[in-house]
C-alpha positions as CSV (number, residue, x, y, z in Angstrom):
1,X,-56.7,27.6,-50.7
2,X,-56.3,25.0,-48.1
3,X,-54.7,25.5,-45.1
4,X,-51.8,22.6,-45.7
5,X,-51.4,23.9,-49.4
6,X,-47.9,25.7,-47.7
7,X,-45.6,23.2,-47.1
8,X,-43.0,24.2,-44.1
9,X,-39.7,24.3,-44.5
10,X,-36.7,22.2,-42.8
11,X,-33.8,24.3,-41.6
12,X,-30.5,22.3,-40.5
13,X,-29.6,24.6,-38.6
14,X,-30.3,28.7,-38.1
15,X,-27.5,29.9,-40.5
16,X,-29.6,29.0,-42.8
17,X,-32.2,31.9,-42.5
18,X,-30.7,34.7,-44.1
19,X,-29.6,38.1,-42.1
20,X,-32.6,39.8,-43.7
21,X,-35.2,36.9,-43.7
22,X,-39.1,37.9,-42.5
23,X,-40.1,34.0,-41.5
24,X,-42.8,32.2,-39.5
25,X,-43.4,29.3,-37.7
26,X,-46.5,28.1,-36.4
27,X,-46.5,25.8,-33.3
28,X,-48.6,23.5,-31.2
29,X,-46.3,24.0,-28.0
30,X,-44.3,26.8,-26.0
31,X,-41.5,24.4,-25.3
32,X,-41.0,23.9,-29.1
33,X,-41.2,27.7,-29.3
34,X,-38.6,28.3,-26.6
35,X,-36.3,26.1,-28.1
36,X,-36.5,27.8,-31.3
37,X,-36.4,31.2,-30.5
38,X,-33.6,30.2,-27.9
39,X,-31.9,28.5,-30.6
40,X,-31.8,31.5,-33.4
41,X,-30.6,33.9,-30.4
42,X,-27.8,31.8,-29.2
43,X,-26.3,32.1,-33.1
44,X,-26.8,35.7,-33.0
45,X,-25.1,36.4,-29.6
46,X,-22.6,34.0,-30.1
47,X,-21.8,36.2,-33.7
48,X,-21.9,39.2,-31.2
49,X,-25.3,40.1,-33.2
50,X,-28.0,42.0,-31.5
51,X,-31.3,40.0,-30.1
52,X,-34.2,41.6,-30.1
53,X,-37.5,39.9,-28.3
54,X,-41.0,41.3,-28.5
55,X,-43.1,38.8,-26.8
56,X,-45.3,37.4,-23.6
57,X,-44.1,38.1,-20.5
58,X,-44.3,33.9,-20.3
59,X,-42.2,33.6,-23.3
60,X,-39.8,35.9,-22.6
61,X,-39.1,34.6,-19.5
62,X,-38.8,31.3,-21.0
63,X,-36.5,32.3,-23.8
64,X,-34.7,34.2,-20.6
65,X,-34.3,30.9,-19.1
66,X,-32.9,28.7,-22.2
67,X,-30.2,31.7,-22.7
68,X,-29.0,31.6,-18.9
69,X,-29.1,27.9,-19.3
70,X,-26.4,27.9,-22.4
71,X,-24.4,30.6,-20.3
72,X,-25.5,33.9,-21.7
73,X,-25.2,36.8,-19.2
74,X,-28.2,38.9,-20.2
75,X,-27.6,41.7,-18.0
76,X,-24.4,42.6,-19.4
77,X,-25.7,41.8,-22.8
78,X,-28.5,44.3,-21.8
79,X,-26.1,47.4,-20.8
80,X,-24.0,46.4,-23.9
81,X,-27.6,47.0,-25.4
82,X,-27.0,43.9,-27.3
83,X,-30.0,42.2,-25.8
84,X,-33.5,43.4,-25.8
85,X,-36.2,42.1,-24.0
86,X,-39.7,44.1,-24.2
87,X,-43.2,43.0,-23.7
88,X,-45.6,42.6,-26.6
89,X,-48.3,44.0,-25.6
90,X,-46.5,47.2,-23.9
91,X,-45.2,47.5,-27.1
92,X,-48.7,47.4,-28.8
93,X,-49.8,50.0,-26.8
94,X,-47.5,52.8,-27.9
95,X,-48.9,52.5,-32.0
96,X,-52.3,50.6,-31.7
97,X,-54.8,53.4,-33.1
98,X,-58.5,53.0,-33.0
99,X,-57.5,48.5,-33.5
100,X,-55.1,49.1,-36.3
101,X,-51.1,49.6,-36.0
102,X,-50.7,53.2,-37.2
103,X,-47.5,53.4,-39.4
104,X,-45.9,56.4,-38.0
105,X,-46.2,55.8,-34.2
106,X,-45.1,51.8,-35.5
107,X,-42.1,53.8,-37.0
108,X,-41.2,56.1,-33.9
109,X,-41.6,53.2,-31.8
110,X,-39.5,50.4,-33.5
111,X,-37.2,52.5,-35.2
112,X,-35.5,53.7,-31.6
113,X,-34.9,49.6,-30.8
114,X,-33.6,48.9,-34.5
115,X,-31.1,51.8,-34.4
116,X,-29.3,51.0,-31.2
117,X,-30.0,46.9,-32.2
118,X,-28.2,47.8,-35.7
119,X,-25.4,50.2,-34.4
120,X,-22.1,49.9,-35.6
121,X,-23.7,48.0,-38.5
122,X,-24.7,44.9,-36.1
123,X,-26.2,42.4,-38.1
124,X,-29.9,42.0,-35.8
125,X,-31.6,38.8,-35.5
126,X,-35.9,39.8,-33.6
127,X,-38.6,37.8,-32.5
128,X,-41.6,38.9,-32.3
129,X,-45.3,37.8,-31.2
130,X,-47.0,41.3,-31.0
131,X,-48.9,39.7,-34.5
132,X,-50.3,36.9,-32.2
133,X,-51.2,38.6,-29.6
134,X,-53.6,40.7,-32.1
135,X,-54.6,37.3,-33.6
136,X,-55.5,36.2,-30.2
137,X,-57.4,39.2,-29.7
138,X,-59.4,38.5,-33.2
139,X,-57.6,41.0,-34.3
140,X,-57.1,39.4,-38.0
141,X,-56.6,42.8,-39.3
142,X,-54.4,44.2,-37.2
143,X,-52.1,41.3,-37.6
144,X,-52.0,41.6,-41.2
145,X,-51.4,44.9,-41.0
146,X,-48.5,44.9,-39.0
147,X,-46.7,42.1,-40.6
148,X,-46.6,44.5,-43.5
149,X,-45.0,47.6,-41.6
150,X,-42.5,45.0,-40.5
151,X,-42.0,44.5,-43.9
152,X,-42.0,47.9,-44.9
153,X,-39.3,48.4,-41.8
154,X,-37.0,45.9,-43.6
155,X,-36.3,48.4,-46.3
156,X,-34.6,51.0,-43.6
157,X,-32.7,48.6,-41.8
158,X,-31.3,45.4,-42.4
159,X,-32.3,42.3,-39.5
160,X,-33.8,39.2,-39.4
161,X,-37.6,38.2,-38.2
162,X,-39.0,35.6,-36.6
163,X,-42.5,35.6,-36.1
164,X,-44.6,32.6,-34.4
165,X,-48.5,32.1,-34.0
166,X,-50.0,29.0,-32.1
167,X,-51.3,26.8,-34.1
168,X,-54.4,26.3,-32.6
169,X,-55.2,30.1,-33.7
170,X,-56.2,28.9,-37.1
171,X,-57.9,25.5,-37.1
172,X,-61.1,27.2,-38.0
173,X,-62.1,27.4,-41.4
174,X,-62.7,31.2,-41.8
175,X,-59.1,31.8,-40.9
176,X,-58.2,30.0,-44.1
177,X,-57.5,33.3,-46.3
178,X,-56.1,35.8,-43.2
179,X,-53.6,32.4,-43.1
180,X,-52.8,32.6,-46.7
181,X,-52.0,36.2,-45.9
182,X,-50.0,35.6,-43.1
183,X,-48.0,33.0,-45.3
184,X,-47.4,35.3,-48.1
185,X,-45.7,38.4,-45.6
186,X,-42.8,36.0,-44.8
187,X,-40.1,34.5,-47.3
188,X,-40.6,30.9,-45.4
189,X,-42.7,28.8,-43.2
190,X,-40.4,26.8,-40.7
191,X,-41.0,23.6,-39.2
192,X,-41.5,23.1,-35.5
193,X,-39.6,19.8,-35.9
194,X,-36.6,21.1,-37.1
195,X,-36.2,24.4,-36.0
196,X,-34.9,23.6,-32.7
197,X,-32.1,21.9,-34.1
Protein backbone atom coordinates (compact mmCIF):
# COMPACT_ATOMS: atom_id res chain seq x y z
CA UNK A 1 0.00 0.00 0.00
CA UNK A 2 1.33 3.40 -0.82
CA UNK A 3 2.38 5.62 1.61
CA UNK A 4 -0.38 8.54 0.59
CA UNK A 5 -3.18 5.76 0.40
CA UNK A 6 -4.18 7.37 4.19
CA UNK A 7 -5.62 10.48 3.70
CA UNK A 8 -5.22 12.86 6.97
CA UNK A 9 -7.82 14.17 8.65
CA UNK A 10 -8.91 18.04 9.17
CA UNK A 11 -9.87 18.89 12.80
CA UNK A 12 -11.57 22.44 13.42
CA UNK A 13 -10.62 22.52 16.42
CA UNK A 14 -9.41 19.85 19.34
CA UNK A 15 -12.93 19.04 20.71
CA UNK A 16 -13.18 17.22 18.04
CA UNK A 17 -10.85 14.23 19.10
CA UNK A 18 -12.72 12.35 21.34
CA UNK A 19 -11.68 11.81 25.27
CA UNK A 20 -10.59 8.36 24.41
CA UNK A 21 -9.06 8.81 20.85
CA UNK A 22 -5.40 6.97 20.10
CA UNK A 23 -4.40 9.55 17.00
CA UNK A 24 -1.27 10.56 15.00
CA UNK A 25 0.12 13.13 13.26
CA UNK A 26 3.10 13.14 11.19
CA UNK A 27 5.05 16.47 10.70
CA UNK A 28 7.80 18.06 8.70
CA UNK A 29 8.43 20.73 11.54
CA UNK A 30 8.78 21.17 15.50
CA UNK A 31 7.04 24.46 15.38
CA UNK A 32 4.01 22.82 13.74
CA UNK A 33 4.36 20.17 16.48
CA UNK A 34 4.52 22.64 19.28
CA UNK A 35 1.62 24.38 18.25
CA UNK A 36 -0.32 21.35 18.19
CA UNK A 37 0.53 19.65 21.15
CA UNK A 38 0.33 23.17 22.79
CA UNK A 39 -2.97 23.62 21.33
CA UNK A 40 -4.69 19.96 22.55
CA UNK A 41 -3.15 20.84 26.14
CA UNK A 42 -4.50 24.28 26.56
CA UNK A 43 -8.26 22.56 26.00
CA UNK A 44 -7.46 20.09 28.49
CA UNK A 45 -6.15 22.42 31.25
CA UNK A 46 -8.51 24.96 30.51
CA UNK A 47 -11.36 21.86 31.14
CA UNK A 48 -9.25 21.28 34.34
CA UNK A 49 -8.23 17.94 32.52
CA UNK A 50 -4.94 16.33 33.23
CA UNK A 51 -1.84 16.77 30.62
CA UNK A 52 0.41 14.28 30.35
CA UNK A 53 3.77 14.79 28.04
CA UNK A 54 6.20 12.01 27.24
CA UNK A 55 8.66 13.62 24.92
CA UNK A 56 12.29 15.20 23.96
CA UNK A 57 13.68 17.21 26.33
CA UNK A 58 13.53 19.93 23.15
CA UNK A 59 9.99 19.42 22.83
CA UNK A 60 9.00 19.57 26.01
CA UNK A 61 10.61 22.55 26.65
CA UNK A 62 8.90 23.91 23.73
CA UNK A 63 5.44 22.81 24.57
CA UNK A 64 6.63 24.36 28.17
CA UNK A 65 7.14 27.55 26.53
CA UNK A 66 3.69 27.83 24.34
CA UNK A 67 1.83 26.94 27.78
CA UNK A 68 3.60 29.81 29.81
CA UNK A 69 3.06 31.95 26.75
CA UNK A 70 -1.02 31.49 26.92
CA UNK A 71 -0.62 31.98 30.82
CA UNK A 72 -0.50 28.47 32.30
CA UNK A 73 1.29 28.21 35.64
CA UNK A 74 2.93 24.83 35.26
CA UNK A 75 4.34 24.62 38.53
CA UNK A 76 1.26 24.84 40.35
CA UNK A 77 -0.33 22.69 37.73
CA UNK A 78 2.53 20.25 38.61
CA UNK A 79 1.94 20.06 42.53
CA UNK A 80 -1.84 19.89 41.68
CA UNK A 81 -0.40 16.90 39.69
CA UNK A 82 -2.41 18.08 36.83
CA UNK A 83 0.55 18.50 34.58
CA UNK A 84 3.14 16.03 33.79
CA UNK A 85 6.16 16.55 32.03
CA UNK A 86 8.65 13.44 31.70
CA UNK A 87 11.30 12.69 29.31
CA UNK A 88 10.89 10.02 26.63
CA UNK A 89 13.67 8.37 26.66
CA UNK A 90 13.90 8.25 30.73
CA UNK A 91 10.79 6.81 30.29
CA UNK A 92 12.01 4.13 27.75
CA UNK A 93 14.44 3.10 29.94
CA UNK A 94 12.34 1.78 32.87
CA UNK A 95 10.43 -1.10 30.37
CA UNK A 96 12.85 -1.43 27.22
CA UNK A 97 13.86 -5.32 27.51
CA UNK A 98 16.45 -6.82 25.33
CA UNK A 99 14.94 -3.71 22.24
CA UNK A 100 11.34 -4.50 22.84
CA UNK A 101 8.77 -2.73 25.39
CA UNK A 102 8.03 -5.45 27.87
CA UNK A 103 4.25 -5.31 28.77
CA UNK A 104 4.50 -5.65 32.43
CA UNK A 105 7.32 -3.18 33.36
CA UNK A 106 5.16 -0.83 30.36
CA UNK A 107 2.26 -1.49 32.76
CA UNK A 108 4.06 -0.73 36.27
CA UNK A 109 5.56 2.17 34.69
CA UNK A 110 2.54 4.10 32.95
CA UNK A 111 0.00 2.87 35.08
CA UNK A 112 1.45 5.10 38.26
CA UNK A 113 1.19 8.46 35.77
CA UNK A 114 -2.45 7.36 34.43
CA UNK A 115 -3.80 6.84 38.02
CA UNK A 116 -2.83 10.10 39.60
CA UNK A 117 -3.52 11.80 35.67
CA UNK A 118 -7.10 10.03 35.90
CA UNK A 119 -7.92 10.66 39.72
CA UNK A 120 -11.04 11.80 40.70
CA UNK A 121 -12.21 10.53 37.29
CA UNK A 122 -10.17 13.38 35.36
CA UNK A 123 -10.80 13.16 31.92
CA UNK A 124 -6.65 12.87 30.60
CA UNK A 125 -5.56 14.28 27.43
CA UNK A 126 -1.16 12.56 26.70
CA UNK A 127 1.31 13.10 24.22
CA UNK A 128 3.74 11.03 23.60
CA UNK A 129 6.91 10.57 21.32
CA UNK A 130 8.70 7.58 23.16
CA UNK A 131 7.30 5.58 19.60
CA UNK A 132 9.62 8.03 17.58
CA UNK A 133 12.32 8.05 19.51
CA UNK A 134 12.38 4.05 18.85
CA UNK A 135 11.69 4.87 15.16
CA UNK A 136 14.63 7.11 15.20
CA UNK A 137 16.62 4.53 16.66
CA UNK A 138 15.39 1.93 13.80
CA UNK A 139 13.63 0.52 16.18
CA UNK A 140 10.56 -0.30 13.73
CA UNK A 141 9.63 -3.06 16.09
CA UNK A 142 9.66 -1.56 19.08
CA UNK A 143 7.50 1.25 17.92
CA UNK A 144 4.93 -1.05 16.80
CA UNK A 145 4.94 -2.75 19.65
CA UNK A 146 4.41 -0.15 21.95
CA UNK A 147 1.74 1.61 20.17
CA UNK A 148 -0.18 -1.54 20.82
CA UNK A 149 0.40 -1.67 24.77
CA UNK A 150 -0.87 1.92 24.57
CA UNK A 151 -3.71 0.51 23.08
CA UNK A 152 -4.03 -2.24 25.24
CA UNK A 153 -3.65 0.56 28.29
CA UNK A 154 -6.79 2.24 26.84
CA UNK A 155 -8.92 -0.56 28.07
CA UNK A 156 -7.96 0.18 31.89
CA UNK A 157 -8.26 3.79 31.78
CA UNK A 158 -9.97 6.10 29.83
CA UNK A 159 -7.53 9.26 28.12
CA UNK A 160 -6.79 10.57 25.04
CA UNK A 161 -3.39 10.01 22.81
CA UNK A 162 -1.55 11.99 20.73
CA UNK A 163 1.33 10.51 19.11
CA UNK A 164 3.68 12.40 16.42
CA UNK A 165 6.62 11.04 14.18
CA UNK A 166 8.63 13.34 11.82
CA UNK A 167 7.89 12.90 8.63
CA UNK A 168 11.16 12.57 7.29
CA UNK A 169 11.29 9.13 9.38
CA UNK A 170 9.41 7.41 6.53
CA UNK A 171 10.32 8.71 3.12
CA UNK A 172 12.09 5.49 2.40
CA UNK A 173 10.34 2.91 0.72
CA UNK A 174 10.88 -0.05 3.18
CA UNK A 175 9.07 1.92 5.80
CA UNK A 176 5.96 1.55 3.63
CA UNK A 177 4.28 -1.45 5.69
CA UNK A 178 5.80 -0.53 9.45
CA UNK A 179 3.70 2.88 8.23
CA UNK A 180 0.62 1.08 7.34
CA UNK A 181 1.06 -0.34 10.80
CA UNK A 182 1.55 2.64 12.49
CA UNK A 183 -1.70 4.07 10.68
CA UNK A 184 -3.79 1.23 11.67
CA UNK A 185 -2.95 1.55 15.82
CA UNK A 186 -4.60 5.01 15.83
CA UNK A 187 -8.40 5.88 15.04
CA UNK A 188 -7.14 9.02 12.90
CA UNK A 189 -4.31 10.63 11.06
CA UNK A 190 -4.42 14.51 11.66
CA UNK A 191 -3.26 17.09 9.54
CA UNK A 192 -0.30 19.31 10.33
CA UNK A 193 -2.23 22.16 8.62
CA UNK A 194 -5.07 22.13 10.69
CA UNK A 195 -4.21 20.82 13.89
CA UNK A 196 -2.85 23.93 15.21
CA UNK A 197 -5.93 25.65 14.81
Amino acid sequence: MALNAFKPTPIAKWSDIGKTEHFVQFYREDEVLVLAVGGYFEGALHANEAAVIIATPEHREAVDRHLRAEGFGLKTLQANEQYFSLDAAEVLSKFMVDGLPDEYLFNVTIDGIMARATRNNRGVRAFGEMVAVLWAQGNKEGAIRLEELWNDLAKTYSFALFCAYPLQSFVNNSNAAPFVHICHQHSRVISSENCSA
